[in-house]
NUKOLNU-735007 format. One line per field, with one value per residue (C-alpha): x, y, z; residue in one letter. Coordinates in Angstrom, 2 decimals, always signed. Layout:
# NUKOLNU-735007
px <- (X ...)
py <- (Y ...)
pz <- (Z ...)
res <- (A ...)
//
This chain:
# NUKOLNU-735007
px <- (+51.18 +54.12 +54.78 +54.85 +57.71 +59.51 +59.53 +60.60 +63.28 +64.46 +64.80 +66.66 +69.09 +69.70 +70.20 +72.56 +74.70 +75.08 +76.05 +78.29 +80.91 +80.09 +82.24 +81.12 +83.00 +81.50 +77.69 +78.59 +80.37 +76.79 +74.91 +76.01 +72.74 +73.65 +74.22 +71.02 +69.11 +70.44 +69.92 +67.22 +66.43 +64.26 +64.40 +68.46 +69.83 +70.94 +70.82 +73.54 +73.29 +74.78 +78.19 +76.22 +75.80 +72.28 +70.74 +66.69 +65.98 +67.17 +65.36 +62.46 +62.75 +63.36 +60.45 +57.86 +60.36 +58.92 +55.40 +55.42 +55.61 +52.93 +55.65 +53.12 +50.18 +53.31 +53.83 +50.20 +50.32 +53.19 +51.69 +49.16 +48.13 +48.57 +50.63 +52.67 +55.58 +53.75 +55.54 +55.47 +52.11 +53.18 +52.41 +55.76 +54.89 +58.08 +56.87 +54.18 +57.12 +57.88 +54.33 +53.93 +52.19 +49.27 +48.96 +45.28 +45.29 +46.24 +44.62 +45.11 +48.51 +49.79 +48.36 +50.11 +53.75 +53.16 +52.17 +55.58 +57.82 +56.43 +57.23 +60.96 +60.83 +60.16 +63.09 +65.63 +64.50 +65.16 +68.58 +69.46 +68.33 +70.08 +66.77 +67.17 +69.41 +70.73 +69.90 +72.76 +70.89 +73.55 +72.87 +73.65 +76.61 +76.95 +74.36 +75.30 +72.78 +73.21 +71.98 +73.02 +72.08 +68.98 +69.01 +72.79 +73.58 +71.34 +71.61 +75.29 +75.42 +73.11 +74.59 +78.28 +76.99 +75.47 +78.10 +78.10 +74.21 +75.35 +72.86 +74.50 +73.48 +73.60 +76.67 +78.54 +76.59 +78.21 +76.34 +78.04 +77.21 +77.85 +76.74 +79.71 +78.31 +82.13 +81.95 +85.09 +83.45 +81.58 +85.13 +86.69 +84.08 +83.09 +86.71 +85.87 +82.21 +80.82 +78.25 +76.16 +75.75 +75.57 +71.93 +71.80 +69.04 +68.26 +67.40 +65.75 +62.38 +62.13 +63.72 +65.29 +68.62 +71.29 +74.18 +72.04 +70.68 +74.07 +75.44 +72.81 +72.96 +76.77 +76.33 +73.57 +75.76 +78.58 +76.01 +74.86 +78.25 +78.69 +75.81 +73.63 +71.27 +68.06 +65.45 +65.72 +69.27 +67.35 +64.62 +66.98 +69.38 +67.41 +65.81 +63.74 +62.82 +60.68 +57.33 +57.40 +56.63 +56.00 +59.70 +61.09 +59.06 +59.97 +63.59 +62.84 +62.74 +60.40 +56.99 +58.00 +61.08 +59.46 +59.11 +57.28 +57.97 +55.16 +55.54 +55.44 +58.81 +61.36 +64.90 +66.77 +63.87 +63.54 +66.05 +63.17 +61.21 +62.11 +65.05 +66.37 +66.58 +70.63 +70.15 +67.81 +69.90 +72.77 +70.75 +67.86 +64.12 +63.90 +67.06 +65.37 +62.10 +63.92 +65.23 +61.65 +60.32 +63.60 +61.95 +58.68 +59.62 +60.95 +57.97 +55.99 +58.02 +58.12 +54.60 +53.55 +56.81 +56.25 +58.98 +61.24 +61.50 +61.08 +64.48 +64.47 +62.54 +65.47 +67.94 +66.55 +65.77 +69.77 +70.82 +68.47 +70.30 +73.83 +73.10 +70.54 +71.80 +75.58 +76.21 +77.99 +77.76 +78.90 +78.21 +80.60 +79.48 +81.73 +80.65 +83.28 +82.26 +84.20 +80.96 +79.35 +81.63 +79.14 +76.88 +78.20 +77.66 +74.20 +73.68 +74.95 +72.36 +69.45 +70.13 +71.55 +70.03 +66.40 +67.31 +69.74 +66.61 +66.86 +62.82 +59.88 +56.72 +54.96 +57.66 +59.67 +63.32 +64.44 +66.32 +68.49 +70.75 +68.77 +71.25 +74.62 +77.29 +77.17 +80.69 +82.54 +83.87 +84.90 +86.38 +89.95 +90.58 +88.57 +91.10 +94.41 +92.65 +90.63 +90.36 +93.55 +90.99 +88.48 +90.50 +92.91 +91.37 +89.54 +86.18 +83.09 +81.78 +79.14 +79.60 +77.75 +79.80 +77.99 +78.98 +77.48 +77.73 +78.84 +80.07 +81.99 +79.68 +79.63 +76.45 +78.21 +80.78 +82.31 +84.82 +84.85 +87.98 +89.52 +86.76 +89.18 +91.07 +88.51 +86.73 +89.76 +89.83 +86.32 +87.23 +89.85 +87.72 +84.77 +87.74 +88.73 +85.06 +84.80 +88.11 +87.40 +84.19 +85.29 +88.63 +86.31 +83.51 +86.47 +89.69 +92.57 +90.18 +90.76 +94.33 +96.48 +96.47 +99.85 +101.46 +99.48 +101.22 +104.40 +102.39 +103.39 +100.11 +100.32 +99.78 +96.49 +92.74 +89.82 +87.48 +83.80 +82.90 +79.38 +78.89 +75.76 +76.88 +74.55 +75.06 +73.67 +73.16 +74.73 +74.32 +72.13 +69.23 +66.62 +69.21 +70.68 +66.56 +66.28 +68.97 +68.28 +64.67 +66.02 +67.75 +64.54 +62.66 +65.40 +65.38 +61.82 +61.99 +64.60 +62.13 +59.48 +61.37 +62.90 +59.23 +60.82 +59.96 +62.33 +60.85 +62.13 +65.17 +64.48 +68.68 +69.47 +67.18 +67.92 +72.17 +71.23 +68.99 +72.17 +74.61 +72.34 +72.40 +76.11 +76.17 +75.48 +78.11 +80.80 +78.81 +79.39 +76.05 +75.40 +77.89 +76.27 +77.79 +76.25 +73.77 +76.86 +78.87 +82.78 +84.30 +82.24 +82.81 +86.62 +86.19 +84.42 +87.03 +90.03 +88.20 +87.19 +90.65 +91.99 +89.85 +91.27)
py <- (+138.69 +137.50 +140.88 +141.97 +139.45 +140.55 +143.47 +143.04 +140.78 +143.33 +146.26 +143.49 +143.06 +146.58 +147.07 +144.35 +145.98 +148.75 +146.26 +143.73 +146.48 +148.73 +148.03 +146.91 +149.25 +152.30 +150.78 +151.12 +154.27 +155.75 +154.33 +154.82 +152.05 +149.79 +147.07 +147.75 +148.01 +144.81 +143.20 +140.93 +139.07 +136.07 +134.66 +133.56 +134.23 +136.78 +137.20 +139.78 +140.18 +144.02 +142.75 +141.90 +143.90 +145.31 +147.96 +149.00 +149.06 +145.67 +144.90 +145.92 +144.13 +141.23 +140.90 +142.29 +139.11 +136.96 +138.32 +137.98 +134.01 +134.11 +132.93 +133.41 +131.44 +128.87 +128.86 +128.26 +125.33 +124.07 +123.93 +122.15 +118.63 +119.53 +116.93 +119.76 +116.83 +116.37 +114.56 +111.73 +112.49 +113.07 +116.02 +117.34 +117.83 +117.33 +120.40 +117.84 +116.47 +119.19 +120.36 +120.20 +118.12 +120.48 +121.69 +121.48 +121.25 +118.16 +116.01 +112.86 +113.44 +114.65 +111.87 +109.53 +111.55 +112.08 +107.95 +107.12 +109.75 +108.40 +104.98 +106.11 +107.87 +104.76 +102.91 +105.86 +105.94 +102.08 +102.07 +104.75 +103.09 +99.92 +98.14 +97.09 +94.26 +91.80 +88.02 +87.15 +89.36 +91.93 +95.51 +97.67 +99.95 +100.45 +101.47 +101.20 +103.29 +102.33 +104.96 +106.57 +110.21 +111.80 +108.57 +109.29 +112.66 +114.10 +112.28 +112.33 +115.98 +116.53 +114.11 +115.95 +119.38 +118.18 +116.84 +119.14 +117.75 +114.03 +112.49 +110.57 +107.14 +104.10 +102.69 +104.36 +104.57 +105.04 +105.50 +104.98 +105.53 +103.39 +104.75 +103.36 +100.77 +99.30 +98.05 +100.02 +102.09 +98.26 +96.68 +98.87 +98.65 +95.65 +94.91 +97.21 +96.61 +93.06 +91.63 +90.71 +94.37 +96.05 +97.38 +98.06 +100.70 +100.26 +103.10 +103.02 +104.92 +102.27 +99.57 +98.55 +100.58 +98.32 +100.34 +100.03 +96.46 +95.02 +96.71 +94.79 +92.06 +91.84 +92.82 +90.28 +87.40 +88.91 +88.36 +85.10 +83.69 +85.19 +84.85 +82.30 +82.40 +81.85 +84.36 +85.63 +87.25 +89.72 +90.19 +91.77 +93.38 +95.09 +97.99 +99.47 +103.09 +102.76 +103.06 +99.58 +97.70 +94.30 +94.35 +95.17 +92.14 +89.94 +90.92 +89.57 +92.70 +92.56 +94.51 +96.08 +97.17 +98.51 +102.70 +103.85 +107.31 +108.50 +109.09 +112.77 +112.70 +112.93 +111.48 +114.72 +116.53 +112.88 +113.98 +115.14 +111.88 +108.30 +108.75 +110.96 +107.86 +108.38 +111.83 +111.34 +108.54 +111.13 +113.82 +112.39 +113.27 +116.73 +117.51 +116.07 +117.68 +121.21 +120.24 +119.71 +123.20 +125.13 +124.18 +124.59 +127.70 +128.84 +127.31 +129.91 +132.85 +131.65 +131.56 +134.75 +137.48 +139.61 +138.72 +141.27 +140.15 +136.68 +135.59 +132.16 +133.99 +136.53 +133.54 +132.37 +135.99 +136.74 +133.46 +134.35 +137.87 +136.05 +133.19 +134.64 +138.46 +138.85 +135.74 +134.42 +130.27 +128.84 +129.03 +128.10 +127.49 +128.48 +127.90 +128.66 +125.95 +122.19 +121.09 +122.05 +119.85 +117.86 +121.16 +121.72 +117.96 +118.11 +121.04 +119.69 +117.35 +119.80 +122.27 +120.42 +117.33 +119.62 +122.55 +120.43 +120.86 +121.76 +121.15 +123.59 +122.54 +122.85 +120.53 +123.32 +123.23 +126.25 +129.13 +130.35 +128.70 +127.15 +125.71 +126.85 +124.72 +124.30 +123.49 +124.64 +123.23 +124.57 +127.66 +127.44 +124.21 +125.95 +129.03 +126.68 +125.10 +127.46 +130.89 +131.49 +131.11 +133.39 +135.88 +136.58 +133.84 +134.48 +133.22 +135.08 +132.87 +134.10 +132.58 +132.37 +132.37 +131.04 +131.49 +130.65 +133.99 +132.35 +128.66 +126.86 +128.76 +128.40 +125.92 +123.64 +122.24 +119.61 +122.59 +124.32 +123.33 +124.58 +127.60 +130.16 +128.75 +127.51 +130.74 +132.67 +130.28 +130.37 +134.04 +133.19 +131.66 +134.54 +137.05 +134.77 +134.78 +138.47 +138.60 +137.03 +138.42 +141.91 +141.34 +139.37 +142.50 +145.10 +143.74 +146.69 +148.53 +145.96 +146.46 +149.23 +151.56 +153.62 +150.57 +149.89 +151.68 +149.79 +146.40 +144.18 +143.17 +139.69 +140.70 +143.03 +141.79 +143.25 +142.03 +142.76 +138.58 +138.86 +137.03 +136.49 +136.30 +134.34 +134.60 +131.83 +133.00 +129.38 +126.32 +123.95 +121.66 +124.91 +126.93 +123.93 +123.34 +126.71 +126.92 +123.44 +124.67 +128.18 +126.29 +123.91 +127.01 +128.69 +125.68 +126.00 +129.96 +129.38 +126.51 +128.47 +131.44 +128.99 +127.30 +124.02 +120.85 +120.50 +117.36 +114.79 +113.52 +111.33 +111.89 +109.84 +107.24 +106.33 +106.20 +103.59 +101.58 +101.66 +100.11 +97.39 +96.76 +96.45 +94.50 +91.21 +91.28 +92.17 +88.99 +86.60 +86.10 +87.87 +88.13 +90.13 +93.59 +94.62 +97.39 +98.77 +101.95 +101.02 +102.93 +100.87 +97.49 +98.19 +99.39 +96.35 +93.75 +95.54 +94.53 +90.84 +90.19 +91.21 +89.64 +87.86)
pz <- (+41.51 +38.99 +38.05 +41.81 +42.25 +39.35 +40.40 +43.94 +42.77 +40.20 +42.83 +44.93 +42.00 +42.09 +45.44 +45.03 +42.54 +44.75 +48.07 +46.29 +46.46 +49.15 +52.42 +55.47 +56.73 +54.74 +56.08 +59.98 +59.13 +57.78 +60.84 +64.28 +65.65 +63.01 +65.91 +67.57 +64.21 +63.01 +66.20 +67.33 +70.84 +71.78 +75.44 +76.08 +72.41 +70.65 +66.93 +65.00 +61.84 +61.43 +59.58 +56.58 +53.24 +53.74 +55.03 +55.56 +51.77 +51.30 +54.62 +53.55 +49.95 +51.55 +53.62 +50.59 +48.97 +51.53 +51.55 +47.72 +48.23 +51.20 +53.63 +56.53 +54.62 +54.36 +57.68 +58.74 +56.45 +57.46 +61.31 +60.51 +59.62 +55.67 +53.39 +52.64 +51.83 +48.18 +46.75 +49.13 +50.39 +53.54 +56.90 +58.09 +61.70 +63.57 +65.52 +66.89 +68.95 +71.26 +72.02 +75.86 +77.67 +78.38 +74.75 +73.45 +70.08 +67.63 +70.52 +68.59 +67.41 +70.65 +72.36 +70.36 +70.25 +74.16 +75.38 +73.15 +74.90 +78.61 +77.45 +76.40 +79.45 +81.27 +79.63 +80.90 +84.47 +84.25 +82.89 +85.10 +88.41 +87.18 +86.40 +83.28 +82.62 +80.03 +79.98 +82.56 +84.60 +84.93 +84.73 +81.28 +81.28 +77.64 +74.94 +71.51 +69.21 +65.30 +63.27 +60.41 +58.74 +61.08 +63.20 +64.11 +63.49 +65.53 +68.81 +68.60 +67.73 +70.82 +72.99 +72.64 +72.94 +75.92 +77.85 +80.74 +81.35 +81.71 +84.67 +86.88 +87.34 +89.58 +87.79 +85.09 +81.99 +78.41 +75.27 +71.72 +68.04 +65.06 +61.55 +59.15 +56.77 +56.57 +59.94 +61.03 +64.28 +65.16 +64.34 +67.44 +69.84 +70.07 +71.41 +74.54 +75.41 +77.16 +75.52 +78.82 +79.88 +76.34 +74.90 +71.74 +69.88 +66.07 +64.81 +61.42 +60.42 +57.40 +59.13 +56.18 +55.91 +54.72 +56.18 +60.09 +59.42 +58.14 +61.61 +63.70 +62.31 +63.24 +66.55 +67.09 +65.43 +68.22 +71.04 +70.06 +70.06 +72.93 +75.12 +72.93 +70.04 +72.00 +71.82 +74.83 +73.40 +71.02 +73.65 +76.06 +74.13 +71.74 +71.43 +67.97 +66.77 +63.49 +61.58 +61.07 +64.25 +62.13 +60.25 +64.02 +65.39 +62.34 +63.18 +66.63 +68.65 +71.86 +71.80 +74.86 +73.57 +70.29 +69.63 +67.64 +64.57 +62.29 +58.22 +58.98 +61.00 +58.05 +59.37 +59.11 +61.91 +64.03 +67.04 +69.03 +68.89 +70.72 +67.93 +70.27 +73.28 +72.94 +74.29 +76.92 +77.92 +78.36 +79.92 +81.28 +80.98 +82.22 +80.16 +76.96 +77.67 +78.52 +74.97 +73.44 +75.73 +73.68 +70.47 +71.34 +71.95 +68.88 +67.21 +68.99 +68.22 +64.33 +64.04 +65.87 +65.33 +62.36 +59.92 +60.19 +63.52 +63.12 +63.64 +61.44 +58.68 +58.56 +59.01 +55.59 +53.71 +54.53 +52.96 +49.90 +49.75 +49.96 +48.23 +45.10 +44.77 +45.93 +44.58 +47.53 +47.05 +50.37 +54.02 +57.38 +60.74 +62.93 +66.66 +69.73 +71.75 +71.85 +72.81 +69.50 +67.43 +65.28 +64.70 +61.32 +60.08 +61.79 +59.72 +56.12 +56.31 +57.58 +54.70 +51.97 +52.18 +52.72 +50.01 +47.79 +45.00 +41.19 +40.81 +42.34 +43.31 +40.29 +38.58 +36.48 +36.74 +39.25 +37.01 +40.51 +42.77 +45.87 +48.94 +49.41 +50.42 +53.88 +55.76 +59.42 +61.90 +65.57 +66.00 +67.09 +64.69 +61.59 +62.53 +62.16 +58.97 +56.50 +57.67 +55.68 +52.99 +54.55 +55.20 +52.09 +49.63 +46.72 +47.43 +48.96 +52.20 +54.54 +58.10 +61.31 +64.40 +67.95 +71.22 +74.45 +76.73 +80.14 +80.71 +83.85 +86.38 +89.96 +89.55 +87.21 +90.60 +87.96 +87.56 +90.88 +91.63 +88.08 +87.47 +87.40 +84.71 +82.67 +82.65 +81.43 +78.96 +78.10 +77.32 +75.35 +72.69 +72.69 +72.09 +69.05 +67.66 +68.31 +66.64 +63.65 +62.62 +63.17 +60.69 +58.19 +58.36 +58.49 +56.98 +57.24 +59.41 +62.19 +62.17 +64.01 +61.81 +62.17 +61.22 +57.74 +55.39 +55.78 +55.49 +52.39 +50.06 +51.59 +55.16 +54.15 +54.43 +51.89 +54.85 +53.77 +54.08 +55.84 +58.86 +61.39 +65.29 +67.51 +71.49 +73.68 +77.27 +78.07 +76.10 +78.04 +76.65 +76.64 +74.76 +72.51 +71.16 +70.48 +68.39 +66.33 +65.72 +64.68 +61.63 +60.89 +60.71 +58.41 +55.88 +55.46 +55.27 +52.00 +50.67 +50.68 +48.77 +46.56 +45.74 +46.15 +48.91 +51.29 +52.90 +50.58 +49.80 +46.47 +45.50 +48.59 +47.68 +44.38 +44.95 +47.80 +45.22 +42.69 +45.23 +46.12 +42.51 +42.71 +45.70 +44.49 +42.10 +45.24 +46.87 +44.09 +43.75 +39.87 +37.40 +34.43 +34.47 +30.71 +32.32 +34.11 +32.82 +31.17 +34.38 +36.80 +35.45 +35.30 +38.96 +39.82 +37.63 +39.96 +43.40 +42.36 +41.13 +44.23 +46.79 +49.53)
res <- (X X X X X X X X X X X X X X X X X X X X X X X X X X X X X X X X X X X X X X X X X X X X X X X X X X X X X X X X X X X X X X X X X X X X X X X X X X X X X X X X X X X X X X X X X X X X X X X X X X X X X X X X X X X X X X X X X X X X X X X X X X X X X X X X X X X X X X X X X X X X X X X X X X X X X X X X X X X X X X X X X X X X X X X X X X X X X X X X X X X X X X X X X X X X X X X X X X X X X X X X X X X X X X X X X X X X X X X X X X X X X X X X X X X X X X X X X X X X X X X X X X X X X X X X X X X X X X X X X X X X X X X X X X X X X X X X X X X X X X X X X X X X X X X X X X X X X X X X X X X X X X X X X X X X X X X X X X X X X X X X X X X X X X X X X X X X X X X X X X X X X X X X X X X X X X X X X X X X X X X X X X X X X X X X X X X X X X X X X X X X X X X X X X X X X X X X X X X X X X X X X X X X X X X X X X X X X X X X X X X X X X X X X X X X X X X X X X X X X X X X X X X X X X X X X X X X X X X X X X X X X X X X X X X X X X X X X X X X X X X X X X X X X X X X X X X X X X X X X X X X X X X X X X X X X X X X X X X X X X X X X X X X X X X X X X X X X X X X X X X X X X X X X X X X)
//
């Protein structure tokens, strides 16, 4: 088997010396389908990926790649109750969370993901009939949900991309997020919110997160001044998503108000869980379970399309061919869609925080490059900001530009009275991301071409940076799962290739343990500094001194 993989990977590395300098403009030149042989559809989405250096030999090494590493053994696993997480002896089953309500396997998992989803449920429906209320007795307007990586990230991310699919409710109902350990985003809040009608979710799958405990336990000191430090305070205002339903009692957080995650829900996969209470909060409970059904759905087509057209599988074999073979080190997202603003931050932490691994699994130190660098940010702003660099920089950067198809419809009657300007303007943007992967793919070739030969150097593009386009039909809760899960499924694709675990995150844990080192010498509390670096303790000198 070994030398089967060397030798796939050593026809790869030929092919790649051929496609690291042949054109993108040379490969659509040679293939009139190109487009329709480098195109794949699932349900509302659309998947491009003609504008990138390959063709059916590399296509086909790539998937014998893949098959090489038993991706679809990998997969089974994967779907399936396995501690596949083995280094923390741990299942990674956030799949579990979007099975439907019928589904008949996993009876005892599903049960238990399903009776903690009605009782979220529950909460919603209350809130949003004006049920629920704070100790005065008035009804909630605000909910505050402190977070911070998957517990933030992800329902904000979803929440914003979701705007159009805010429920109406019986008064107006806002929901907030506070993830800065510093206190700044709490700092300006708290000046606009009242504590009698403000809930407040803690969302922590340890429950012991300094950055969202030290954030509770300001708010709580700002209710107590407020409204009184008797229990009934906590009891009310409260609400808890964790493993640990004892540390969120011993914090004094009702029973009732308790949700509960599982060990096998890493942080990073959590939004579709009762860590995702923010969004259904914002959308409601069909919304978040057409979000769940979009996922779901992906799940299914991952586990049953054959890879090569198995859309996350070839998500992850192109990165491998960018990333391993042409040598190309960083990755934008690029969607064309306001509403998709937190989609590339979402994304840092899926991939790099997942893939950011030097180690395999059979604890040998990796001799390739694993993750890119993941970056992007919306459209028209990233075009004002770095496509400079894209365009006529020195640096090779594959990209994936989204678009939703059709938005401001005649269903949506928010814009009725606007439509016609909105959808013009709605085309404005998909001829920008049209625009800008065809003069990355094509450089001069883009251009009118009776006026290139009297173009200075400096207004000339190579082109030939690679670039993936995926079409949404619209972006709605269905559409918006499918496209999260789509990028689950790609991480695990790349892990698999890469032979490394992409279900821990031991790097994040051990800088947190070295600042709460520190901490108690900020406090006042220690004062030996002999363990600490030279540049540290001269760090740490310069803040005493100046303390207020």
């Amino acid at each position: 088997m070994n030398n089967t993989k060397s030798a796939i990977t050593h026809d790869l590395r030929d092919l790649a010396s051929i496609k690291k300098d042949q054109h993108l403009n040379q490969l659509f030149a040679d293939d009139s389908e190109r487009f329709h042989r480098y195109t794949l559809n699932f349900d509302q989405l659309v998947f491009d990926f003609s504008k990138h250096r390959i063709d059916q030999d590399v296509i086909d090494g790539l998937v014998k790649l893949a098959e090489s590493k038993d991706l679809n053994q990998w997969i089974n696993r994967f779907f399936s109750t396995e501690k596949i997480n083995y280094t923390e002896q741990r299942a990674a089953m956030h799949w579990a969370l979007r099975l439907p309500e019928d589904h008949q396997s996993h009876h005892e998992i599903h049960e238990q993901v399903h009776v903690q989803l009605e009782r979220m449920f529950k909460l919603v429906n209350q809130i949003h009939a004006g049920q629920y209320r704070g100790c005065t007795g008035e009804v909630i307007q605000d909910v505050v949900n402190i977070g911070v990586g998957g517990s933030d990230l992800g329902p904000l991310m979803v929440s914003h991309a979701l705007s159009d699919y805010k429920v109406k409710t019986t008064k107006p109902l806002n929901v907030h997020f506070v993830s800065t350990m510093d206190g700044s985003q709490l700092s300006d809040l708290l000046h606009q919110l009242r504590p009698e009608t403000t809930l407040f979710i803690i969302s922590s799958k340890s429950f012991g997160t300094i950055d969202t405990l030290s954030n509770a336990q300001t708010v709580r000191q700002w209710l107590e001044k407020s409204l009184g430090d008797q229990g009934h305070v906590v009891k009310h205002h409260f609400v808890g998503v964790s493993t640990k339903p004892e540390k969120m009692t011993e914090w004094g957080i009702a029973p009732e108000n308790q949700f509960l995650l599982w060990d096998w829900v890493g942080g990073r996969y959590s939004l579709w869980s009762c860590i995702g209470l923010p969004i259904a909060l914002n959308i409601g409970v069909e919304g978040f379970k057409q979000l769940l059904a979009g996922a779901h759905a992906i799940d299914q087509h991952f586990q049953t399309a054959p890879l090569a057209q198995n859309i996350p599988v070839m998500m992850g074999l192109l990165g491998i061919w960018n990333n391993n073979f042409l040598n190309i080190q960083t990755h934008a997202v690029l969607p064309y869609d306001g509403r998709l603003k937190y989609f590339a931050s979402y994304l840092q932490q899926l991939e790099m925080e997942s893939n950011g691994k030097s180690i395999e699994r059979d604890n040998q130190k990796v001799n390739f490059d694993t993750c890119p660098i993941i970056w992007g940010e919306v459209g028209p702003n990233a075009q004002h900001a770095f496509y400079q660099l894209l365009h006529q920089g020195t640096h090779s950067v594959s990209c994936d530009f989204i678009a939703p198809v059709h938005r401001y419809n005649a269903n949506q009657f928010t814009y009725a009275e606007n439509a016609e300007a909105l959808v013009e303007q709605h085309h404005l943007a998909l001829s920008n991301c049209l625009a800008q992967s065809r003069l990355l793919a094509f450089g001069n070739q883009a251009l009118n071409q009776s006026e290139l030969s009297d173009l200075p150097l400096y207004k000339q593009y190579q082109g030939n940076q690679p670039s993936t386009t995926i079409l949404l039909n619209e972006l709605s809760p269905f559409s918006l799962g499918m496209l999260v899960a789509l990028y689950e499924h790609k991480v695990f694709v790349q892990s698999v290739i890469w032979n490394i675990n992409p279900f821990d995150q031991w790097g994040v844990e051990k800088g947190k343990e070295i600042a709460n080192q520190i901490l108690p010498i900020l406090n006042g509390t220690q004062q030996d500094l002999s363990q600490l670096d030279e540049s540290t303790r001269g760090l740490i000198q310069i803040l005493l001194n100046n303390k207020m």
